[in-house]
Structures are given as structure tokens and as C-alpha cells.
Phi, psi and omega in degrees: 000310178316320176314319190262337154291292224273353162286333160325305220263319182277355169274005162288316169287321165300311187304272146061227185273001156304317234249312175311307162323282200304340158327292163330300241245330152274053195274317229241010142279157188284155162248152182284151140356326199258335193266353171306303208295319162294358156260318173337284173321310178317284197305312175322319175311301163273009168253029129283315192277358133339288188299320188303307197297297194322305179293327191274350151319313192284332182293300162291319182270005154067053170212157170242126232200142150193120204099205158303318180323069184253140194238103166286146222223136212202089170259144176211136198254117180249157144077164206253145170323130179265154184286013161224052165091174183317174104288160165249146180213143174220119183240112202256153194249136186265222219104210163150243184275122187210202172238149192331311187289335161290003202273312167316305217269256214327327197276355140318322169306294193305346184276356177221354193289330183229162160186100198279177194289339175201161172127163173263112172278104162267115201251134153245156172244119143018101178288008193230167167242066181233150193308325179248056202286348188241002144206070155287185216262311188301340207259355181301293179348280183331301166321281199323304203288335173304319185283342188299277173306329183321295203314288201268016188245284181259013176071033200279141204268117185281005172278355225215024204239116182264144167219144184215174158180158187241145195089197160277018170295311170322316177305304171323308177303322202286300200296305227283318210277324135320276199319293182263051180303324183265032156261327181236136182324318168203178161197178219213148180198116170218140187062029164272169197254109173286001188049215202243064199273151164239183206256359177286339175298337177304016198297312202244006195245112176291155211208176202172126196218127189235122175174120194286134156349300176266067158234096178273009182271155187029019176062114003043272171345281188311315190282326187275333172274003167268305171288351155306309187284316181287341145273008187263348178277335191245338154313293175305341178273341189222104175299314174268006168250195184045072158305143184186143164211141183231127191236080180258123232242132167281119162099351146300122163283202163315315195249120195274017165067013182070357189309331192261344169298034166287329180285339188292331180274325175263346151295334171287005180247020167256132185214121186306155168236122193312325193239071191281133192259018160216134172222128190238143189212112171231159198267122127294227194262314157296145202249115158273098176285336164234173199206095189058234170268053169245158180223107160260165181286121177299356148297325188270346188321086176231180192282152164085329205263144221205147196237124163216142172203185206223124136261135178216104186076241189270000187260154214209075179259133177267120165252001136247142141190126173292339169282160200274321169215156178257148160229168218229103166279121169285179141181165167261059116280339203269294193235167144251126208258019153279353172254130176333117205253134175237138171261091131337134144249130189025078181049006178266127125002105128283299169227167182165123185165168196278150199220130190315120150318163173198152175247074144229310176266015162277336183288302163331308208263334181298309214290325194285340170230027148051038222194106192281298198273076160202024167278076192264118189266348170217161166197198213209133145237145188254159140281141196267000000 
């Protein structure tokens, strides 16, 4: 019997890289709908089990590293796995400039402050002890690579990847949930400073503003309740984006009586969607070449520069990009790519025509964003 598994599994396995090869070797013919989706799976498989090798040493040793760059890691698993993988909380812990052991006692603290009904609860402790210790410029690669192992480690569903932080964890929240907007279902800020960040990558990202009445330090209170008024401003104008609720808890200081773990239950009813048919994208203070299914030229990459577009049925209209050109990763979620797909700019004709399934740009877009649901069997770049 043993004999006869293991002939299953490797003629289970021939069949296989039989079938990928023969894929291969026609790669540049179009795919059918059905058969993108049955390599889709494939490629996923194998740029998990890719991913498993690289990572795995980093995983086990309950850490996340790039460089010089180390981020230690503190995990714990509640509730039993839904049958369509995990969620992740990533929970930033505050402090800031300080000396390492209070830094220690906060990311201790943070490791029991939530604890949702399911899901993998990740506590990181700070590779920095500095005031902007959660979104210095090095630390997106950490993020990325943390939801990476999540992933391809604990079966983590990447529709499902939550951020909270207290504190100067909170400081943290106001940039990362922009910045990485199209990475995470939801995120949560509580008791943070927002500087001078802005809220428009938030389109698609539901957001939760936490802050006690008296937490008068750095005007925290004043600033977090403006920006509360300021999602309530870019909601009303676009009724079906910007999801949000704001909470400056009366009669509260800095430390909220745990009253906001109240968010861990309204992030969880939230699922990210890779493939938002209205998307606003403007670059922060870290320079991001893609953004949900989007692409800029990495030449052109500056703070302020900014995208907005719409799909509606096969048409793609852009009414901003600051950029000389974009490019559009497809799939039929998006378009229906058996019909001729037209891209607009303020109303001018860029393209139109029908556009290739490919395992080559399915390949591409996985390996290039490390996002199993970033699997694009086409795409398009137009010029403005």
C-alpha cells in the first residue's frame, strides 16, 4: 500500500509539470477562462511552495528579517480554521523613543491586548526604539514578508490580513493602512498621532479611529477626532467608499479601559477585495510601484502622485494619473476578457481590443507581488 501512495503521488506529480511544460512551451496562445483558473492554482502551489523554502528558516525562527533588518515575532492561533483559510492580526505595540526595556514591556503588553475568535494573532516587537519605530521606509519588506509566511505557513487566507496598534503602534496605523492599503481587509488606530498623512489610499480599506477625549499629548484627541471629520467628508462624496467609524471615547485618557477592542469584532466581519472597480491611489512617503492591480513606472515613482479610475462593465475610465503611463493587470473579475476591454482617459480612447489570457503574465504578477490573489492572466499598458 505504502508503494502505491507513493506511485499516486509521484504520477500525481508527473501529470503535473507534464501539463505546465506543455502550457510552457505555448505560453504566448491565449487561455480560456477555465484553463487560466486551473493554472492560476498550479502557479499558486508552486510559488507557495517556493516561498515555504525561502522563509523557512525565518518562520521557525519567529522572526521577519531583510538585511540587516530584524523584526521579532510572538504568535498565537485562536478558533478553529474556516474553510477558507485563516485570518491574520498583526498587532503593533506602542512605546517609541525609549530606552529598549520600556519598548519590551509594551510589545509584552501587546501580546494579550486582543484576542480575536479566530485567526493568527502576530505581536511583532519593533526593529527600532524610535518614536516613528512602525513605519520607518525599511519596514514595508517586513510587513510584506510577514503576511508572506502567514500565508504560505499557517494557510492564511490574504483576503483576511487585519492591522491594529496602540499607541505609537497607532502612529504606525495612520501610515501603514494607507501606504499598504491594498494589503490589508481592515485596520484599526488606536490612540495615535496622525501626522500629516493622507486618507485617500483608503477607499477600499474599512478604517477605525479610536482615541480617548483626554488624551490631550501631542493634541492626539483634536487631531484624531479631524480626521474622523475628514473620513466623514471623502465618504459622503464617494458613498460606497471609505468605510469607517469613529470613536473618541468621553471621559478617557491615553488608555481606553480596553473599550476599543471593541474593533477586532468589526474588522472581522470584513474581507479584503483585490479587485476594486473604483480605485484611488496616491504615493506616499515610501514610493510603491503597485498598488491593488495597478502599476507605475518606477522612474516616475514621487510623493503626491496619483491615480484615479473607475471600471464599469468592459470600460476602464481614468480621470486622473499623474503619470506618463500605467499599467492595468486584468482578470474576469475585473473585465470580461473574452470581450474587447476599452481604457479611457478623460474621455480619450487609449485602448481597445481584445487582450490575451497568458501564463506568463499570470507568472509574472504572482512572483512580482507575492500575492496569490495578484494572479493576472492579462494585462495592458496605456499611455496618457
Amino acid at each position: 500500500m505504502r508503494n502505491y501512495d507513493y506511485f499516486c503521488s509521484m504520477k500525481h506529480s508527473f501529470l503535473f509539470l507534464a501539463a505546465l511544460l506543455l502550457t510552457l512551451t505555448a505560453s504566448a496562445q491565449s487561455l480560456t477562462k477555465r484553463q487560466a483558473e486551473t493554472l492560476r492554482l498550479q502557479l499558486v502551489g508552486e510559488w507557495k511552495q517556493t516561498r515555504k523554502a525561502e522563509l523557512n528558516s525565518l518562520w521557525n525562527g519567529h522572526r521577519a528579517e531583510d538585511g540587516q533588518l530584524v523584526m521579532p515575532l510572538w504568535a498565537a492561533t485562536y478558533g478553529e480554521k474556516p474553510a477558507d483559510g485563516r485570518s491574520l492580526w498583526i498587532s503593533l505595540h506602542g512605546g517609541g523613543s525609549a530606552p529598549a526595556e520600556v519598548n519590551d514591556q509594551q510589545w509584552e503588553n501587546q501580546k494579550h491586548l486582543y484576542r480575536p475568535s479566530e485567526g493568527v494573532y502576530v505581536a511583532p516587537r519593533a526593529p527600532y526604539n524610535d518614536w516613528d519605530m512602525w513605519f520607518k521606509p525599511a519596514l514595508d519588506a517586513l510587513y510584506e514578508q510577514l503576511i508572506q509566511m502567514a500565508v504560505v505557513f499557517e494557510d492564511v487566507n490574504p483576503d483576511k490580513v487585519y492591522l491594529m496598534g496602540y499607541s505609537a503602534g497607532g502612529d504606525g496605523l495612520w501610515r501603514m493602512a494607507p501606504r499598504m492599503a491594498d494589503r490589508w481587509a481592515a485596520a484599526s488606530m488606536m490612540a495615535g498621532h496622525p501626522g500629516d498623512v493622507s486618507l485617500l489610499n483608503l477607499r477600499n480599506t474599512p478604517f477605525m479611529i479610536w482615541c480617548g477625549a483626554d488624551d490631550d499629548a501631542y493634541s492626539r484627541n483634536r487631531l484624531d477626532a479631524e480626521r474622523g471629520l475628514e473620513m466623514d467628508s471623502l465618504r459622503n462624496a464617494d458613498p460606497e467608499g471609505y468605510i469607517h467609524e469613529t470613536h473618541i471615547m468621553q471621559g478617557m485618557g491615553h488608555w481606553m479601559m480596553r473599550a476599543d477592542t471593541a474593533a477586532v469584532a468589526w474588522m472581522q466581519q470584513y474581507r479584503r477585495n483585490p479587485y476594486p472597480k473604483t480605485v484611488v491611489w496616491q504615493q506616499e512617503e515610501v514610493l510603491r510601484p503597485h498598488f491593488y492591480w495597478l502599476s507605475a513606472p518606477t522612474d516616475e515613482l514621487q510623493r503626491g502622485q496619483r491615480v484615479r479610475l473607475t471600471v464599469n462593465g468592459n470600460v476602464i475610465d481614468i480621470s486622473e494619473c499623474t503619470y506618463s503611463q500605467l499599467t492595468l493587470w486584468l482578470n474576469d473579475d475585473l473585465v470580461d476578457l473574452d470581450r474587447k476591454v476599452t481604457v479611457r482617459y478623460q474621455g480619450r480612447n487609449l485602448f481597445r481590443g481584445k487582450l490575451k489570457r497568458t501564463v506568463e503574465n499570470m507568472r509574472e504578477s504572482l512572483f512580482l507581488r507575492n500575492d496569490p490573489r495578484c494572479t493576472f492572466p492579462a494585462k495592458v499598458t496605456v499611455k496618457r
